[in-house]
N, CA, C and O of each residue as an XYZ file, in Angstrom:
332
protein
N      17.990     -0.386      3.247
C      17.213     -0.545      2.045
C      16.459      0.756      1.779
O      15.979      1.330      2.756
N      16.237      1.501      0.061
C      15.693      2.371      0.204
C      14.205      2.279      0.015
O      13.628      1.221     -0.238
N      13.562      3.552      0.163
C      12.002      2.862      0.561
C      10.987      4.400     -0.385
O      10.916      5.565      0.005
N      10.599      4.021     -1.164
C       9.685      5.710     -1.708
C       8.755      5.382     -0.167
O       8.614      4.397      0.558
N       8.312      6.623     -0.166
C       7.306      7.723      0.555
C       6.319      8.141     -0.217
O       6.652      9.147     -0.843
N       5.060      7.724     -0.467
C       3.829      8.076     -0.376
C       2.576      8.786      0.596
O       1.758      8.366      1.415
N       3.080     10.629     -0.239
C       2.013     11.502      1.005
C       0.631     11.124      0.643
O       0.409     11.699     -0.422
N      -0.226     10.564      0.935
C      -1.166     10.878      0.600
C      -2.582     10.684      1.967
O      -3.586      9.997      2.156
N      -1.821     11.771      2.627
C      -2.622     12.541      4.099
C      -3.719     13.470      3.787
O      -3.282     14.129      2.843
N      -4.324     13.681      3.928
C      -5.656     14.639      3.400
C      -6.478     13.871      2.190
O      -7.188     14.760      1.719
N      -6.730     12.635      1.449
C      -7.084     12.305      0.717
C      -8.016     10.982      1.233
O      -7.521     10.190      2.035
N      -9.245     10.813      0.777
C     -10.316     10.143      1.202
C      -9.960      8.638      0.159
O      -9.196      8.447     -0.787
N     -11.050      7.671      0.984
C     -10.985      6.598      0.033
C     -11.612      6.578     -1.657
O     -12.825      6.784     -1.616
N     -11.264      6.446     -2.654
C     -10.380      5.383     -2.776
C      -8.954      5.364     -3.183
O      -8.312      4.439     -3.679
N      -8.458      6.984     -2.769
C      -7.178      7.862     -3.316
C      -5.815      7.029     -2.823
O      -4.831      6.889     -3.549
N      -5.925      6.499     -1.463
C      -4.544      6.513     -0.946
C      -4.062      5.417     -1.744
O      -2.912      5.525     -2.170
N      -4.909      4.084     -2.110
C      -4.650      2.902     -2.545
C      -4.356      2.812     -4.301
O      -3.459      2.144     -4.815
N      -5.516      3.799     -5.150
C      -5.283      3.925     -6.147
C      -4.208      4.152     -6.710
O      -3.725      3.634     -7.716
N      -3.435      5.753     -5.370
C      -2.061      5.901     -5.681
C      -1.261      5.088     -5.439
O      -0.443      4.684     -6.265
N      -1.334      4.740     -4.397
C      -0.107      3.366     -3.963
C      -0.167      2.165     -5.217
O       0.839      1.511     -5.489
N      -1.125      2.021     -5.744
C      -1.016      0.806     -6.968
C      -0.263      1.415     -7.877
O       0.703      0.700     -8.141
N      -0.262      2.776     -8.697
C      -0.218      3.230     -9.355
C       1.979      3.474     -9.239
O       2.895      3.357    -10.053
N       1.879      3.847     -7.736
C       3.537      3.805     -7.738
C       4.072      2.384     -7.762
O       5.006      2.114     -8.517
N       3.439      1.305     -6.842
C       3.964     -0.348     -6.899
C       4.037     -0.769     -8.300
O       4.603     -1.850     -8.463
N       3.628     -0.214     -9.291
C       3.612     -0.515    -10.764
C       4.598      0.210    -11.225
O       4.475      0.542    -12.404
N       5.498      0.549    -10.699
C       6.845      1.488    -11.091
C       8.072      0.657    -10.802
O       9.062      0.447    -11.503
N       7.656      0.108     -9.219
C       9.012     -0.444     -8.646
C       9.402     -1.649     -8.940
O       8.758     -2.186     -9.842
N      10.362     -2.331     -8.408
C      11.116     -3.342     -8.393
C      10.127     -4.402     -7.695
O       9.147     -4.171     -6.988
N      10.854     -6.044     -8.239
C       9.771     -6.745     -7.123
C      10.953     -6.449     -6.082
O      12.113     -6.160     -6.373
N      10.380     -6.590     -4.757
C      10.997     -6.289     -3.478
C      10.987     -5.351     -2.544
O      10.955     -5.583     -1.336
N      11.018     -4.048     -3.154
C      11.502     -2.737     -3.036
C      10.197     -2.258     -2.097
O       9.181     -2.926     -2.292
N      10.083     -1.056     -0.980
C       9.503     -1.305     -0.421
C       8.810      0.345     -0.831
O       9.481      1.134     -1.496
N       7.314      0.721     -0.299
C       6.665      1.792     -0.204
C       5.757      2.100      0.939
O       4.697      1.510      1.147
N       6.432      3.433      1.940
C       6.072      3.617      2.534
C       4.626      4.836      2.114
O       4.764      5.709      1.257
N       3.550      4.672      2.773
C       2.170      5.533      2.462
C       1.695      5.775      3.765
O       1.419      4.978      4.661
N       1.630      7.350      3.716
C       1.078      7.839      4.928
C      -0.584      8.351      4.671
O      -1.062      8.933      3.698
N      -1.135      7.964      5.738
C      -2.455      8.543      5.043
C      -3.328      8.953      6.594
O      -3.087      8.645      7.761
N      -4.417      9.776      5.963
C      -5.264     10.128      6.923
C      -6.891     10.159      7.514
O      -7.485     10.698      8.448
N      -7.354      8.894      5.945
C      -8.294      7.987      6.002
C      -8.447      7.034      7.172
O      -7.359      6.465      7.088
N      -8.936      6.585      7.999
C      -9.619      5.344      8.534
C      -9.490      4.674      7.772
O      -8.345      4.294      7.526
N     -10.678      4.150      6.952
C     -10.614      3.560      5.719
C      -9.462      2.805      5.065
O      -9.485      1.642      4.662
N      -8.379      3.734      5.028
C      -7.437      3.326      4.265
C      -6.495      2.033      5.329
O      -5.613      1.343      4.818
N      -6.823      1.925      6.575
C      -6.681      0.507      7.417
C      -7.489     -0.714      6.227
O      -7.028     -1.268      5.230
N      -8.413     -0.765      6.669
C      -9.376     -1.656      5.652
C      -8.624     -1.821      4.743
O      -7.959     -2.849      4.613
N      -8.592     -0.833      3.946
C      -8.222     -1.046      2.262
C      -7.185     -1.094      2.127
O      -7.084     -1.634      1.026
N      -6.039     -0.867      2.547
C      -4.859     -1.503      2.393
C      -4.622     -2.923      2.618
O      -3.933     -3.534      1.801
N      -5.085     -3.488      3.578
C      -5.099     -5.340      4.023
C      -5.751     -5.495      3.077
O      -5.067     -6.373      2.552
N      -6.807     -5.295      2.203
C      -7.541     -5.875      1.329
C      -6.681     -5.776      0.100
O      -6.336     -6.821     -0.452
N      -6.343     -4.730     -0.328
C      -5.629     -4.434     -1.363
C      -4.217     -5.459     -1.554
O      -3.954     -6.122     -2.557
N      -3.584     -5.392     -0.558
C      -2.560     -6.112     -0.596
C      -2.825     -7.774     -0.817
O      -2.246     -8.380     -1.718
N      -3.786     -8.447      0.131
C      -4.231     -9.507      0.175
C      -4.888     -9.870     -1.363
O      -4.951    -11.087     -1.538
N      -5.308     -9.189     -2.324
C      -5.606     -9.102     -3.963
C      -4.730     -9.166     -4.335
O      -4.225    -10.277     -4.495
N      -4.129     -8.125     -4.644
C      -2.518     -8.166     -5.403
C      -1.379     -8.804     -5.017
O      -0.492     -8.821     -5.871
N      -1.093     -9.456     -3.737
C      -0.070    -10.363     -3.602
C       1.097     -9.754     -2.842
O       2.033    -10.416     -2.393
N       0.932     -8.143     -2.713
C       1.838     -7.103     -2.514
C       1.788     -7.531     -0.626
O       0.781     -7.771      0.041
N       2.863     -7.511     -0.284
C       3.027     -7.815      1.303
C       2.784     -6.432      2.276
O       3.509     -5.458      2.077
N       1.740     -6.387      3.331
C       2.016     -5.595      4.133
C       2.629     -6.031      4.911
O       2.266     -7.020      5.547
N       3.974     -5.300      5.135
C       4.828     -5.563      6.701
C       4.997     -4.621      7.313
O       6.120     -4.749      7.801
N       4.557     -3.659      7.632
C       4.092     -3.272      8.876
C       3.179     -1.597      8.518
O       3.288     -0.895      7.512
N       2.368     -1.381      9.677
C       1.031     -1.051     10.048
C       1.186     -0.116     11.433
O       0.949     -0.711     12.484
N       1.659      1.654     11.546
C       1.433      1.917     12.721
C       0.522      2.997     12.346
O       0.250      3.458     11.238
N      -0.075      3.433     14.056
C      -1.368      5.076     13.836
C      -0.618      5.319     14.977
O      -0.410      4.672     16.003
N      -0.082      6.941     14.357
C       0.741      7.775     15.459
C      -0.110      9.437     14.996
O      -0.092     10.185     14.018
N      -0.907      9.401     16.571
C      -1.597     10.767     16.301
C      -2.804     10.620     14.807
O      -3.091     11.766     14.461
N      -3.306      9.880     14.179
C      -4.344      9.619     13.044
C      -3.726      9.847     12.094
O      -4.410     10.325     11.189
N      -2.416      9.683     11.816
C      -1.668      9.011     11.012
C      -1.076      8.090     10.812
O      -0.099      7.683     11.439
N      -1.985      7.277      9.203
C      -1.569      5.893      9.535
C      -0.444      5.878      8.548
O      -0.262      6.689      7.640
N       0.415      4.647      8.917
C       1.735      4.589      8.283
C       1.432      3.406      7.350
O       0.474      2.870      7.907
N       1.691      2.744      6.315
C       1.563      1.473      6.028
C       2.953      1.233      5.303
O       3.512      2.050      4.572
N       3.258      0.386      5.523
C       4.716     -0.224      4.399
C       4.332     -1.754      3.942
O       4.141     -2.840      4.489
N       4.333     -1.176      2.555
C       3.957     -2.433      1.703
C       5.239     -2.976      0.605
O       5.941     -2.121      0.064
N       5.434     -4.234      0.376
C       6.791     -4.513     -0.314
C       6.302     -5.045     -1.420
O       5.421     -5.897     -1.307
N       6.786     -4.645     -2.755
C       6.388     -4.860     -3.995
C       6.473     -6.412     -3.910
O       7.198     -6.921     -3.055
N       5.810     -7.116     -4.705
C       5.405     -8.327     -4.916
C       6.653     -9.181     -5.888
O       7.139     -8.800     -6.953
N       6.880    -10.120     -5.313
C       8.240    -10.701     -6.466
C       7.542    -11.452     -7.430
O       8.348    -11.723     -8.320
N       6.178    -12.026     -7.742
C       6.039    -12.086     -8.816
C       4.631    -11.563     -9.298
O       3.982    -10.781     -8.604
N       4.165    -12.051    -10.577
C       3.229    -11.397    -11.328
C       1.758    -12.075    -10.337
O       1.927    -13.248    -10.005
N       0.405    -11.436     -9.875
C      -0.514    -12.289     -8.971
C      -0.586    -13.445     -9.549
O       0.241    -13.743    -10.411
N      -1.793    -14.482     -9.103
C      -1.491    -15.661     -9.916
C      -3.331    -15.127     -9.956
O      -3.895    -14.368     -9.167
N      -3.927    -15.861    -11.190
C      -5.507    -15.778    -11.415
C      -5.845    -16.240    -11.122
O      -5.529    -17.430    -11.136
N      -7.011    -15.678    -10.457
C      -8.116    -15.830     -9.298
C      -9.106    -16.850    -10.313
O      -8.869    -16.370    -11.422
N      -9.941    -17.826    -10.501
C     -10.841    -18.490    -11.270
C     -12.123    -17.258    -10.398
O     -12.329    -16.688     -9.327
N     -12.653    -17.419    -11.716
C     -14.299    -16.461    -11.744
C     -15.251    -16.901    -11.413
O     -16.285    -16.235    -11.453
């Protein structure tokens, strides 16, 4: 399966996620995006992010303070949250 690559290593919060929304709004539902980053932070905010938008994290490694995340576009539209 093919997978985009998201650099976004050297970039503080709230960059890595903004971008990663910004490409998941491009793709397919299914299709997967890998994001490398070099935030802390961006642990946190990715589980959160995903857990909002519906978008699946499947899998999560830190090799050397680079974190990896692979998130799989969402097959459908979120459903609304009541206010």
């Amino acid at each position: 399966m093919n997978e985009t690559v998201l650099d976004a290593r050297g970039l503080n919060c709230p960059l890595p996620v903004l971008k990663a929304n910004r490409v998941l709004r491009t793709m397919q539902p299914g299709e997967r995006l890998r994001i490398l980053a070099t935030d802390r932070a961006s642990i946190t905010d990715f589980q959160v992010f995903c857990r909002e938008t519906g978008h699946a994290l499947i899998a999560f490694t830190d090799e050397n303070s680079v974190f990896c995340f692979t998130v799989k576009c969402r097959t459908s539209a979120p459903a609304n949250k009541p206010n």
